[in-house]
N, C-alpha and C positions, 0 to 999 in steps of 0.2 A: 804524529798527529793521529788523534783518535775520532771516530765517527762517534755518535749515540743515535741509536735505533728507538723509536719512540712504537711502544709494542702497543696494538691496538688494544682498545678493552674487549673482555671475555665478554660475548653476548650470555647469558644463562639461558637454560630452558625453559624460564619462566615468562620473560622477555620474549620467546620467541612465540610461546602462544600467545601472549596478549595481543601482537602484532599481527597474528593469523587471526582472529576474534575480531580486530580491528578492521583490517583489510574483509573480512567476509560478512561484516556487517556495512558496511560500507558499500560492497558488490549488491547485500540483500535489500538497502537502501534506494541505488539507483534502478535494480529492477521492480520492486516497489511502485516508485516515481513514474517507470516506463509505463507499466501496466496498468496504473492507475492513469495518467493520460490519455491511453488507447481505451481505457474503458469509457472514460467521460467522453473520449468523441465518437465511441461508438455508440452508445448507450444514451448520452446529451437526456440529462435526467430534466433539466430546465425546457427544452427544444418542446415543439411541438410533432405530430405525426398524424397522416392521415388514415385511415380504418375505410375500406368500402365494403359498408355491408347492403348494395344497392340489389334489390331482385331482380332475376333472370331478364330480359327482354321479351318482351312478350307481343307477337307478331299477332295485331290483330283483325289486319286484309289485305287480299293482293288485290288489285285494280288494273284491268291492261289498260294501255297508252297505246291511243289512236293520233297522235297529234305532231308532229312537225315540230320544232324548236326551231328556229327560225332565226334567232337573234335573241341577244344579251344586250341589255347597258345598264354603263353602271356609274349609281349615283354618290355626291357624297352632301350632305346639306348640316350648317350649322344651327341648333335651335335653342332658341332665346326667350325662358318659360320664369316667368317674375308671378308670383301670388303676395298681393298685398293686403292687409286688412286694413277694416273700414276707417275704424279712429284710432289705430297705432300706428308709431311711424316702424321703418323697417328694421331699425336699429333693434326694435323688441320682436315686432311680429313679422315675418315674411319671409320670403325665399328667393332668391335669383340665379337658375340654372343655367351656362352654357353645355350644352353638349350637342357631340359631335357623332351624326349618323350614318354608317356607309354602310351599301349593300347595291344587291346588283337586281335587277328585273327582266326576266324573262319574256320575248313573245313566242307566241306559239300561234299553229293553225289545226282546229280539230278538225280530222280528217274523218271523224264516225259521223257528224254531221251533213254530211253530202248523200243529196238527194237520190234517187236511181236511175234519175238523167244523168246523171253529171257528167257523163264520162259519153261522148258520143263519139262514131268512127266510122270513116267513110268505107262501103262498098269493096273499094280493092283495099283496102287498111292499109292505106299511105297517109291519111289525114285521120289526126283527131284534136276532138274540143273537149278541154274541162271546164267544167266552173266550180272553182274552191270559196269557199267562206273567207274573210276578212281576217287577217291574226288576231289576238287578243293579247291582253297584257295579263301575265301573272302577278299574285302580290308579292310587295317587293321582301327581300329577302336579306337582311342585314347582315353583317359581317361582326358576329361579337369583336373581334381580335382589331376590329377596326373603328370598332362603336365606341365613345367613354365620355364620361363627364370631363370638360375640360376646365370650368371654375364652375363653382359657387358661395354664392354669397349667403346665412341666413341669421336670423334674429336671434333675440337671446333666447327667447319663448323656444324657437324649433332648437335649437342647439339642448337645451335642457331634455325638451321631447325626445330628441333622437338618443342622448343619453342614456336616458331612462328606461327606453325600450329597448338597446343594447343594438341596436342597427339601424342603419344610415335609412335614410328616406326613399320609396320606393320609386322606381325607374322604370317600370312597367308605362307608368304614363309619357315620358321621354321616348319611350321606343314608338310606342302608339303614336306619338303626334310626327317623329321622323320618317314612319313610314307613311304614314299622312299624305305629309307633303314629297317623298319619292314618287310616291304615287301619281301626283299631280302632276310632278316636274315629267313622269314619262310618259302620260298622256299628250302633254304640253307635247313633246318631242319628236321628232319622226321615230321613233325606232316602229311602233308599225306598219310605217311605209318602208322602212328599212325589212323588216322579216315578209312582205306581201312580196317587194321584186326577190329576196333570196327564194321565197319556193316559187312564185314562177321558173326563175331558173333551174331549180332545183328536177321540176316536173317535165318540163321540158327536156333536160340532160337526159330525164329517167327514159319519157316517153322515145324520143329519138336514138337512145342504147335499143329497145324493143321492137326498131326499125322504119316508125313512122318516119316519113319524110318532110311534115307539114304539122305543127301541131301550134295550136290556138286554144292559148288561158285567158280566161276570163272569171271574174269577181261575181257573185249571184247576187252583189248591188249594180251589177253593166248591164245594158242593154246589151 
């Protein structure tokens, strides 16, 4: 019994370049593909990018600080700011903003304000009197990252406006009326009777670290 050997076919050396031409067009293809990838995401020709061409900072006072800090609170208030007009209904004309404004308010006690009495001491300097000013409130102090429009509503009249001119409607007014009313809310509030007992305490601690044994704060509205 006989075998038959089936002999392969002769590849030629024509064969064998077209295959090398192949396969190295093929390799030049997917690094092509790669590179052109990594370009577009590095590169992102459609993307946007930010340029800061802002000038130096420019320092233009120092101011010492005579004053106490005394206490923080902190507000957050919702405001609810509708502009209608006269004979259109809102569907055309007007606006209706919720936004939402937080920030914190500072009291404080100026200490450059005290008279040249203020500070009396007894003889053998185991007793002394101050009398400090009342804290004050600073203005209130928002928290961009906590501030934002939360709806609005507005006509067709303002939606075309704001088109046209290519930016939203301004917020400057929104901030103005949230600090407004923070403002209000922390007069309303103790936080000044809060920052008046902190630096009594405060004065007190100081004075009796410097040895007095007796020491008496008073308000320059007390008898």
């Amino acid at each position: 019994m006989t075998t038959s050997r089936t002999t392969p076919p002769e590849v030629t050396p024509g064969r064998r370049r077209w295959w090398r031409y192949a396969a190295g067009l093929l390799v030049l293809a997917v690094l092509l593909v790669v590179a052109g990838r990594l370009a577009w995401t590095y590169l992102d020709p459609t993307g946007e990018r930010n340029i800061d061409r802002s000038q130096p900072v420019l320092l233009e006072s120092i101011k010492d600080l005579s004053r106490f800090e005394a206490a923080t609170g902190t507000f957050q208030v919702v405001v609810d700011l509708e502009k209608d007009a006269n004979f259109l209904p809102d569907a055309i004309k007007g606006t209706r903003t919720l936004f939402v404004g937080a920030g914190g308010v500072d009291a404080y006690v100026d200490f450059s304000s005290l008279a040249t009495n203020a500070v009396t001491v007894s003889p053998d300097r185991t007793e002394a009197t101050i009398r400090l000013p009342r804290a004050q409130l600073e203005k209130p102090n928002l928290d961009n990252n906590r501030s934002y429009v939360f709806a609005q509503q507005r006509g067709l009249f303002d939606r075309v406006s704001d088109f046209l001119s290519g930016s939203p409607g301004d917020q400057r007014e929104l901030y103005l009326l949230a600090e407004k009313k923070i403002t209000e809310a922390a007069v309303a509030s103790d936080l000044r009777a809060r920052a008046d007992a902190n630096t009594k305490a405060m004065m007190a601690g100081l004075l009796k670290s410097l040895g007095f044994t007796k020491v008496t704060i008073k308000f320059t509205d007390e008898p």
